[in-house]
C-alpha positions in Angstrom: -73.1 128.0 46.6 -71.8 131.4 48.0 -75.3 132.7 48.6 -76.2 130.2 50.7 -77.4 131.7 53.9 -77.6 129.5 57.4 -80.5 130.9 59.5 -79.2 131.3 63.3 -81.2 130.7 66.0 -80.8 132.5 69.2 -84.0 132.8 70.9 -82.8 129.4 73.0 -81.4 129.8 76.6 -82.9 132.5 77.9 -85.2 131.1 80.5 -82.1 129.3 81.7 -80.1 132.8 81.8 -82.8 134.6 83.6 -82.8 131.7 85.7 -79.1 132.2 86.8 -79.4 135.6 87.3 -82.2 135.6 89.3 -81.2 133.1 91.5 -77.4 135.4 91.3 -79.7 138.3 92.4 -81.1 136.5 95.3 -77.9 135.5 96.8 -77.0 138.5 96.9 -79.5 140.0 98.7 -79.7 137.0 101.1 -76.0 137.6 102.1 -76.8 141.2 102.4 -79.5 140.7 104.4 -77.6 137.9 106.8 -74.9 140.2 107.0 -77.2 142.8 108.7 -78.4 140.8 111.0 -75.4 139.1 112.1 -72.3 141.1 111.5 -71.0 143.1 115.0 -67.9 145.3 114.5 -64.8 144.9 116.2 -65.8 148.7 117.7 -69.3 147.4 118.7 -69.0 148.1 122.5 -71.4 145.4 123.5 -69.2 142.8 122.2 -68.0 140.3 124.8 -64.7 141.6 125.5 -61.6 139.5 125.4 -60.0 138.0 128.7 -57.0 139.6 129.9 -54.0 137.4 129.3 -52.1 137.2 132.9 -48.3 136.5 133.0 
């Protein structure tokens, strides 16, 4: 009863792991690329400029 060996099985999941990390991968690179194209710095001199607050 002591050598009784339990055979594991570990080839299962994968496709759902690459999956994930694909699609991880992706978003990544989609926010990277949306961030490109749509971030403007607070330095950015063609921002429209705030209005003067007048007292």
């Amino acid at each position: 009863m002591a050598n009784r060996r339990i055979e594991g099985n570990f080839s299962q999941g994968w496709g759902v792991a690459a999956f994930i990390t694909l699609l991880a991968i992706g978003l990544y690179v989609g926010a990277g690329v949306f961030k490109k194209y749509t971030f403007r710095s607070p330095n950015d001199v063609t921002a429209p400029a705030a209005k003067a607050e007048s007292h």
